[in-house]
N, C-alpha and C positions, 0 to 999 in steps of 0.2 A: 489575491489578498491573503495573507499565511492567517491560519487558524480555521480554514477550510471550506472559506468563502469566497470565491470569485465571479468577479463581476467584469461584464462585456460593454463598454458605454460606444455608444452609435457616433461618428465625427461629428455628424449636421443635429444638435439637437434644436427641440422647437426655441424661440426665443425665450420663450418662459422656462428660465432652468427647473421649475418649480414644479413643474405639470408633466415631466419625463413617464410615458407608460412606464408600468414595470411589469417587467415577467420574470417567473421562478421554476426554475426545471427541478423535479423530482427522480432520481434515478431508482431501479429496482433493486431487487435484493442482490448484495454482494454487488453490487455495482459501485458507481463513483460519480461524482462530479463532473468529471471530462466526457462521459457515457455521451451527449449530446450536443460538446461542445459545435460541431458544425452547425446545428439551429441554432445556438444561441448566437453565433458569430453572423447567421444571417439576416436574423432579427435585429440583432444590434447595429447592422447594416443600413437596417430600414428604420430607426428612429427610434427604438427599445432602447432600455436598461436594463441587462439578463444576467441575473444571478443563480446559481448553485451551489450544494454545499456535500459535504460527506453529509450521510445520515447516518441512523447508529447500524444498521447494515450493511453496512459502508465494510470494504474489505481494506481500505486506504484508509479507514476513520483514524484522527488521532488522538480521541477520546474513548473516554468508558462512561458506557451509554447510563443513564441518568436520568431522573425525571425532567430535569431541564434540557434535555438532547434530545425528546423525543420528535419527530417527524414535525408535527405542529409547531410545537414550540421555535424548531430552528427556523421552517418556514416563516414564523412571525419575524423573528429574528432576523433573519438577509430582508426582509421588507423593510423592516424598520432602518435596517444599515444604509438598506438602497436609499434610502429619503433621511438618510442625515450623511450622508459620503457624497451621494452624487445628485442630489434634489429632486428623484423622483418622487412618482406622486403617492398620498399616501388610500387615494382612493380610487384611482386607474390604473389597476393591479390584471394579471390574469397567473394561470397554471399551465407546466405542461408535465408528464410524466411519463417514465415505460414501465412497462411490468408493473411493479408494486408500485411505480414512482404514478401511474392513471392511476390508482386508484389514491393515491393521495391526490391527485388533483383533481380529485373528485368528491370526496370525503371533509378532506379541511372548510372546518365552518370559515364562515364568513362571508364578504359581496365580493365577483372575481369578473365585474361588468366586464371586461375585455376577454374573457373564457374561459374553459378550461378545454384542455384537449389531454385525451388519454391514448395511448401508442400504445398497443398490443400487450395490456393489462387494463380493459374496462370491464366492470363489473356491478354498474350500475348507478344511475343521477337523475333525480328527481327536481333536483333542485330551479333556480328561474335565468341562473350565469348561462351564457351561448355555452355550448355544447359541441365539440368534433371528437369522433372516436376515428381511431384508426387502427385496423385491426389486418389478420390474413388468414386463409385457409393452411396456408404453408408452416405456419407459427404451431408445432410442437408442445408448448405450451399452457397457452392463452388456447383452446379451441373455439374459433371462428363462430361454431353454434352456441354457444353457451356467450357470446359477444350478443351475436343476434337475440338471443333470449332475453336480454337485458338493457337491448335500446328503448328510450323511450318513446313511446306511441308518438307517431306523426313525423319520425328521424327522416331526415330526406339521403337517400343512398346513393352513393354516389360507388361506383364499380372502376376498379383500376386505373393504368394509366390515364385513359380518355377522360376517364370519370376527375380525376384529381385534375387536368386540365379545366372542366366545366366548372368543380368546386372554384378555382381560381378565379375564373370568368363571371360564376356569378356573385362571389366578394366583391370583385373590382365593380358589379353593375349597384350598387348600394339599395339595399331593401329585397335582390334576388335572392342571393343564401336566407336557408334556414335560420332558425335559431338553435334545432338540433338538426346536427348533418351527421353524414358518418360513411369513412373513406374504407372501402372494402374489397382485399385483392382477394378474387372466387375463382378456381378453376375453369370454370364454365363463362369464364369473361372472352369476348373476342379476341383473336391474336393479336400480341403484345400487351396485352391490357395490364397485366401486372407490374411490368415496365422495368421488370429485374432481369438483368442478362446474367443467364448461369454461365459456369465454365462452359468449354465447345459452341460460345454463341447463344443457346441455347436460349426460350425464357421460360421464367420458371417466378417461382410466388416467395415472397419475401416469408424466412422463418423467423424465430422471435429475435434475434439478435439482430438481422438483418437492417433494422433501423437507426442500428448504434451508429457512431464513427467509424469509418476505414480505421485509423487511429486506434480505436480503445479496440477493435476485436482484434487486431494483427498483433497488439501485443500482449492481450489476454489469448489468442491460438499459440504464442512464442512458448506462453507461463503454461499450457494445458497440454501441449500436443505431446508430450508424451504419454499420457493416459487415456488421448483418440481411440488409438485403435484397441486398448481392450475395454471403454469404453462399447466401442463399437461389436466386439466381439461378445461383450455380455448381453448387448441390448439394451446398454444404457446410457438414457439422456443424459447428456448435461449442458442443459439451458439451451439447446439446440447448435453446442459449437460444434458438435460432432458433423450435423448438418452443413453448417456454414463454412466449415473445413474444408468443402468441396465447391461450394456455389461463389463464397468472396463476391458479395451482392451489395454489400454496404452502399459503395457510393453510384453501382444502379437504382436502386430503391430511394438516398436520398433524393437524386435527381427526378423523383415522382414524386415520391411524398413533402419532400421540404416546401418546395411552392406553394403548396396547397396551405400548410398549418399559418406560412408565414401570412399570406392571403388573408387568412380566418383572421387571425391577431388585429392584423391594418386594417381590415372592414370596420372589424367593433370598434377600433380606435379612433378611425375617420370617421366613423356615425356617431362616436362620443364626442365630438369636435366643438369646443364650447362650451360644454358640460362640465364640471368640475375644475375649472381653468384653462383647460387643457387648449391650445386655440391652433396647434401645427398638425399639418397633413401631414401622414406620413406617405411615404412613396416606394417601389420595388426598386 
């Protein structure tokens, strides 16, 4: 949708046009819209309506950022479009975000009963919405302990690939998941547990980008890589593409993580079944 909102709508929606979840991806700084396009395309697979938008940190914005553009405010904005464009609901909503985009879906007031999940930018929720963090030792960035530092008391951990299988498993069993969970790829996980195949086969822990699109980092390595190697040669980050330059883990790492978030979403969504209208299961 041109002006910097796009929106994923599912083929099978529930009967009721009316009652559609919705979800809203947040991207981080200098990022975009597209940042996450393959979760929303899977979501919207499974019976969502998933929108995104530039935000004013948006490297693609095509505004000048505004009191009316702030982070909030657009969020309110694609919610409100979702439920007058496509009849989602205006109170079976959830978040998802990377980088700076968790902690906006984390942060934005309001009720987000279907959840928020934050990707390798959480920094802390107090709040009573379900809860999934997903974070990595490997993430440059975001460091792992300072994620840990700021889970909330009773977070049920869930450890790499094995562990984002179990996260799935206990979605699908309704009433097993937490209501704070939190997916964490650690060095000290069993082999393969991270579930990201580096170059040479190898496996190896998702860094902060690793959870983007194959899509959005191959053509943000196209727009950067001539500044890699003296990057590299000063010793300096940037957003860990320096990293990813060598591992190209994207759509290892989706094939662990995407299940699980998608998982988390359809639990709350099928335990909200009736509630608010809403009366279609949704299905993987």
């Amino acid at each position: 949708v041109e002006g910097g909102l796009r929106s994923v709508v599912a083929n099978a929606a529930p009967k009721n046009a009316e009652d559609l979840p919705a979800l809203f991806f947040a991207h981080g700084f200098l990022g975009s819209r597209f940042d996450m396009l393959h979760v929303a395309e899977a979501l919207a697979s499974q019976g969502f309506v998933v929108a995104s938008a530039d935000l004013p940190e948006s490297l693609s914005a095509s505004f000048v950022p505004n009191e009316r553009t702030t982070r909030g405010a657009i969020v309110e904005a694609a919610f409100q479009a979702l439920h007058a464009d496509f009849g989602a609901s205006q109170t079976l909503r959830g978040l998802f975000g990377h980088s700076a985009g968790g902690g906006t879906a984390c942060i934005t007031p309001g009720t987000f009963p279907l959840g928020r999940v934050a990707i390798a930018g959480f920094r802390g929720y107090e709040g009573p919405d379900p809860l999934l963090v997903v974070a990595s030792s490997g993430d440059g960035i975001i460091p792992l302990p300072l994620v840990r530092q700021n889970l909330p008391q009773g977070t049920r951990v869930y450890v790499g690939a094995s562990g984002a299988q179990q996260l799935a498993s206990d979605c699908a069993s309704q009433g097993a998941v937490s209501s704070r969970s939190a997916l964490l790829f650690e060095p000290n996980a069993a082999s393969g547990a991270s579930g990201a195949v580096r170059s040479g086969g190898a496996i190896g822990l998702p860094c902060h980008i690793s959870f983007l699109s194959t899509q959005t980092n191959d053509a943000l390595l196209s727009y950067l890589s001539p500044l890699l190697p003296l990057a590299r040669a000063l010793k300096t980050p940037l957003l860990d593409f320096d990293v990813y330059s060598l591992t190209r883990d994207s759509a290892a790492t989706a094939a662990v993580f995407v299940p699980a978030v998608s998982a988390f979403f359809r639990s709350n969504a099928n335990q909200l079944s009736g509630a608010s209208g809403f009366a279609g299961k949704l299905e993987a």
